[in-house]
DRENPA-256586 format. One record per residue (C-alpha): residue number from 0; x, y, z; residue in one letter. Coordinates in steps of 0.02 Angstrom, whole numbers. Layout:
<pts>
  seq      px      py      pz  type
  NUM       X       Y       Z     A
...
</pts>
This chain:
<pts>
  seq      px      py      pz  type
    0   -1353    -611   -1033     X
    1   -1350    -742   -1162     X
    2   -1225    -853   -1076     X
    3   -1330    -842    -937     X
    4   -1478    -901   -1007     X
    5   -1372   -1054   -1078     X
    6   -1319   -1109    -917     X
    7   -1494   -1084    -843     X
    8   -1552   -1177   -1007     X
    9   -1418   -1326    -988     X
   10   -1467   -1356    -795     X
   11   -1645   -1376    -840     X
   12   -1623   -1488    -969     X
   13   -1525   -1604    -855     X
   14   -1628   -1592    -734     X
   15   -1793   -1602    -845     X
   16   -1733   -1771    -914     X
   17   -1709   -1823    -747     X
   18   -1874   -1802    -696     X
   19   -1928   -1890    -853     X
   20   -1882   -2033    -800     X
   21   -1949   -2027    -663     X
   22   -1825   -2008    -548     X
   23   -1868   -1874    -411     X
   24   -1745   -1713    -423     X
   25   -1680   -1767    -249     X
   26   -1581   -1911    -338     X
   27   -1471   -1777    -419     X
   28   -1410   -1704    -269     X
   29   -1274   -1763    -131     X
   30   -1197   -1667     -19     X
   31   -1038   -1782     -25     X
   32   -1031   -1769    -202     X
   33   -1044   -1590    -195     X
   34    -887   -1564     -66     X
   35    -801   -1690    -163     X
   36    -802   -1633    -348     X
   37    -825   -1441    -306     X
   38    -718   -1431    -142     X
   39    -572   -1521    -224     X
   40    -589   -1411    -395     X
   41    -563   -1266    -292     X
   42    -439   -1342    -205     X
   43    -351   -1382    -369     X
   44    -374   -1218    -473     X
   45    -289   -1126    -309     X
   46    -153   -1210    -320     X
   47    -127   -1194    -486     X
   48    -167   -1010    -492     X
   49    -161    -951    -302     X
   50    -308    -872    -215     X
   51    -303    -674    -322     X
   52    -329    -780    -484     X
   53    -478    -886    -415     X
   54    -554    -738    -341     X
   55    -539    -627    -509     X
   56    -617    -788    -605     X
   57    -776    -789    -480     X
   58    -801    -590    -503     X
   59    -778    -611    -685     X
   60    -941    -705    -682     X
   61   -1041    -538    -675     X
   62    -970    -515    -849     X
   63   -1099    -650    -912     X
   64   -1227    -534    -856     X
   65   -1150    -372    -910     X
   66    -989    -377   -1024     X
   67    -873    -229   -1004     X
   68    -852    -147   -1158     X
   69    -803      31   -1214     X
   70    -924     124   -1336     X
   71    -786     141   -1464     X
   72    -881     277   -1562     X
   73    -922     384   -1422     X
   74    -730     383   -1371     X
   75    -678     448   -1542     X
   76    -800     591   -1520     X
   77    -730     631   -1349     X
   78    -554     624   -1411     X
   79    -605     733   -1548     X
   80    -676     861   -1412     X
   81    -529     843   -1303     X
   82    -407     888   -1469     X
   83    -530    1038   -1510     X
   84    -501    1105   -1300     X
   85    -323    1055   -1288     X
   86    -285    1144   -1459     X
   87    -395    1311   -1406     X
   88    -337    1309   -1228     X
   89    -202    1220   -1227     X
   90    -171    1031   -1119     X
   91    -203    1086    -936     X
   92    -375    1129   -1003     X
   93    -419     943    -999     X
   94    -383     931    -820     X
   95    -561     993    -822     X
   96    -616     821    -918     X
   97    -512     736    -795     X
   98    -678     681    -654     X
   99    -796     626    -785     X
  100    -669     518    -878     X
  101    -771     354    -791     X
  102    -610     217    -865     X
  103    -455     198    -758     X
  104    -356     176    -952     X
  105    -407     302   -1019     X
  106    -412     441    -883     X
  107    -213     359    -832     X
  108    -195     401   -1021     X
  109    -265     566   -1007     X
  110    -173     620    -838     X
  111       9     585    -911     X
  112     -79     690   -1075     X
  113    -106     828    -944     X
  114      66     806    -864     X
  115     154     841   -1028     X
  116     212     670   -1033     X
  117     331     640   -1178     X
  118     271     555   -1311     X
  119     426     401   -1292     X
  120     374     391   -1132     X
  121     198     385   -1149     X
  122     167     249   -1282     X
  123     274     106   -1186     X
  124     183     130   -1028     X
  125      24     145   -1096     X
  126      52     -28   -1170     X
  127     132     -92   -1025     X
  128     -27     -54    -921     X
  129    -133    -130   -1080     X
  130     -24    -288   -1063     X
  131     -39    -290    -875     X
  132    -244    -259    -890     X
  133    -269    -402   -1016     X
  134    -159    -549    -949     X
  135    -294    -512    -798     X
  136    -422    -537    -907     X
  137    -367    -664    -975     X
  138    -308    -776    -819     X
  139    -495    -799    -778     X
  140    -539    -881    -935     X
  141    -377    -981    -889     X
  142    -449   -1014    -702     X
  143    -627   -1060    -788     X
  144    -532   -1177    -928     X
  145    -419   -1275    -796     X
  146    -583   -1325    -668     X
  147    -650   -1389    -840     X
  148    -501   -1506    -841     X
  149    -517   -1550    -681     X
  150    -721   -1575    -633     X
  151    -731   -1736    -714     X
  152    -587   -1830    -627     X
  153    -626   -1769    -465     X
  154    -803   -1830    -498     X
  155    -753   -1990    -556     X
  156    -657   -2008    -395     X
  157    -828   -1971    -299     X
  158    -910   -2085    -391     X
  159    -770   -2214    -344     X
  160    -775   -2153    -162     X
  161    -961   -2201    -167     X
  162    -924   -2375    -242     X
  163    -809   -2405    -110     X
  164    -932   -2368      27     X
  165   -1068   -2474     -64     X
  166    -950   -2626     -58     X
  167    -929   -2593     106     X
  168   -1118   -2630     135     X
  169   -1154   -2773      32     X
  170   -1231   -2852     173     X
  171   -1372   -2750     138     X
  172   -1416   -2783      -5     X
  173   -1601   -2672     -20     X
  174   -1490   -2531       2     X
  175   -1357   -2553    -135     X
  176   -1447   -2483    -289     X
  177   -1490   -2328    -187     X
  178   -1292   -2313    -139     X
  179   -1239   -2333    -328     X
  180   -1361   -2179    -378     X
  181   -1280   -2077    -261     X
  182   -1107   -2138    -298     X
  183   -1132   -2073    -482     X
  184   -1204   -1933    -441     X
  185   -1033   -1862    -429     X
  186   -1003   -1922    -592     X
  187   -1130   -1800    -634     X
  188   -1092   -1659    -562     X
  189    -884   -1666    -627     X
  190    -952   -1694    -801     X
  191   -1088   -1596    -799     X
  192   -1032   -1432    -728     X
  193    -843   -1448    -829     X
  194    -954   -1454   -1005     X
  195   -1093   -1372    -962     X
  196   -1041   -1216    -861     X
  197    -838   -1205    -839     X
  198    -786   -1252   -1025     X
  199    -931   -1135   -1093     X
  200    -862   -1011    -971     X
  201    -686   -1012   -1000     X
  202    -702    -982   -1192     X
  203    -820    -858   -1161     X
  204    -730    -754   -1032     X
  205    -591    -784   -1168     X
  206    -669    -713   -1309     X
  207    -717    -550   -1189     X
  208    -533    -523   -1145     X
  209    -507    -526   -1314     X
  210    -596    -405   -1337     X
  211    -549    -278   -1224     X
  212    -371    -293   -1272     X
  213    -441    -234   -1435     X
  214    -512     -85   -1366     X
  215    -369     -38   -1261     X
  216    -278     -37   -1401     X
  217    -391      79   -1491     X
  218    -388     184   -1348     X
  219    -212     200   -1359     X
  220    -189     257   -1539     X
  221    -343     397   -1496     X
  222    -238     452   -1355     X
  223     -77     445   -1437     X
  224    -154     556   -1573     X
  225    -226     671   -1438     X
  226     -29     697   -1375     X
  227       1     721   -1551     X
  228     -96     873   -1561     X
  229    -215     804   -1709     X
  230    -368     914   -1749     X
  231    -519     828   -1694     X
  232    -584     822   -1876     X
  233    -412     701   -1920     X
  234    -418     602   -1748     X
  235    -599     557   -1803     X
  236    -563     507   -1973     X
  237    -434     408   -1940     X
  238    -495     311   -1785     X
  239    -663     285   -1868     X
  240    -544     195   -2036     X
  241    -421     128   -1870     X
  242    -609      38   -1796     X
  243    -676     -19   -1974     X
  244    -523    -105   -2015     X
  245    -525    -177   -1857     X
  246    -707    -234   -1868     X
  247    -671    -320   -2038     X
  248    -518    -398   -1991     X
  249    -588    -481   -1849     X
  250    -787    -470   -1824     X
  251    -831    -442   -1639     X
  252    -888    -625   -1566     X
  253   -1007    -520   -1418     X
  254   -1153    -432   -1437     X
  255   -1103    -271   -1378     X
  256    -975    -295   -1518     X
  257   -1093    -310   -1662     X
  258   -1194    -169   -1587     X
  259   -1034     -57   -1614     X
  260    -982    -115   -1783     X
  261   -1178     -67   -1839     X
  262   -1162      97   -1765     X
  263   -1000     121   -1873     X
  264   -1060      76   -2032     X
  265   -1187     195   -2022     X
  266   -1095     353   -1961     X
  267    -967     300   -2099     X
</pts>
């Protein structure tokens, strides 16, 4: 929610110091700058990245609002349960554990558990899916990083479009001051929105993916020690040492993050 309210925060300050000025808030909008800087962005980043990537970059924006992240502590306690039912009952007992298992990782993880997967089997496809999970992730920050690179040349080629059609009126010459508002306006709006929003973005998406590459790999050594057949007491001591190390090697840079290493400190 944070990055939201930075975005929200950076807008208004543009647009407060705008109005300042006093210049009315119309003078920062154009619809030709607008299909000019943003249409040809999007036409860019697509062809860079094709249409799946562009679409996974504008869905990743809900993560602003809502980062994904997996309550590493409460995991540990479930694989701890899940040891304590597979060793009683043996591993088709989980199959049980199977519907409420909300993660596609870590029920995947749990099915081949349940299938008696072998253990030199299990491991390389587990990280193969991890890889294949975070090089999504991470091609959004990518998509977010590139329009950054792009919005401000494509808006200083509005803004030269404008001055073109401005010299192309100099018989009027009431209107040209108007017409080179509008031409910069573009200028604006590439600048603006590649430091301001897709920059900001990008390293922010970045710095999420990060993150849940972290935690898949967590998951993995949990579930690994689950096909292990670990008592619950060991998986829990050692994925709670597994998370602190973690935590102190590299502090979590989101706030569910530092919510979790809190939460581990204590229960250690």
């Amino acid at each position: 929610m944070s990055a939201i309210l930075g975005i929200v925060a950076a807008l208004a300050m543009v647009i407060l110091a705008a109005v300042s000025d006093g210049d009315p808030i119309s003078s920062l909008f154009s619809v030709t700058a607008v299909l000019i800087v943003f249409g040809g962005t999007g036409a860019a980043v697509t062809t860079q990245f094709g249409f799946k990537a562009v679409l996974t970059a504008g869905a990743r924006f809900k993560w602003l609002v809502k980062p994904p992240a997996v309550d590493m502590l409460a995991f540990i306690e479930q694989v701890a349960a899940w040891s304590n039912l597979a060793r009683s009952q043996g591993a088709l007992a989980l199959e049980s554990e199977l519907e409420a298992v909300e993660d596609p990782f870590q029920k995947q993880g749990l099915q081949m558990i349940i299938d008696n997967t072998a253990e030199e089997d299990m491991l390389p496809t587990l990280e193969a899916m991890a890889a294949n999970a975070a090089r999504e992730d991470i091609v959004a920050s990518e998509v977010w990083e590139a329009a950054g690179g792009y919005l401000p040349t494509i808006g200083v080629m509005g803004a030269v479009l404008g001055l073109i059609h401005v010299m192309m009126e100099l018989d009027h010459p009431a209107s040209l001051g108007v017409g080179i508002a509008t031409a910069f306006v573009a200028t604006i709006y590439g600048v603006g929105s590649a430091n301001l929003i897709a920059l900001p973005l990008g390293a922010r998406l970045g710095i999420l993916a990060e993150a849940r590459e972290r935690e898949r790999h967590l998951i993995i050594q949990g579930l690994m020690l689950l096909k292990q057949g670990k008592s619950g007491i060991l998986i829990r001591q050692t994925m709670q040492n597994v998370l602190a190390q973690e935590n102190k090697k590299k502090p979590e840079e989101v706030e569910t993050g530092a919510a979790e290493g809190d939460a581990l400190a204590e229960a250690v």
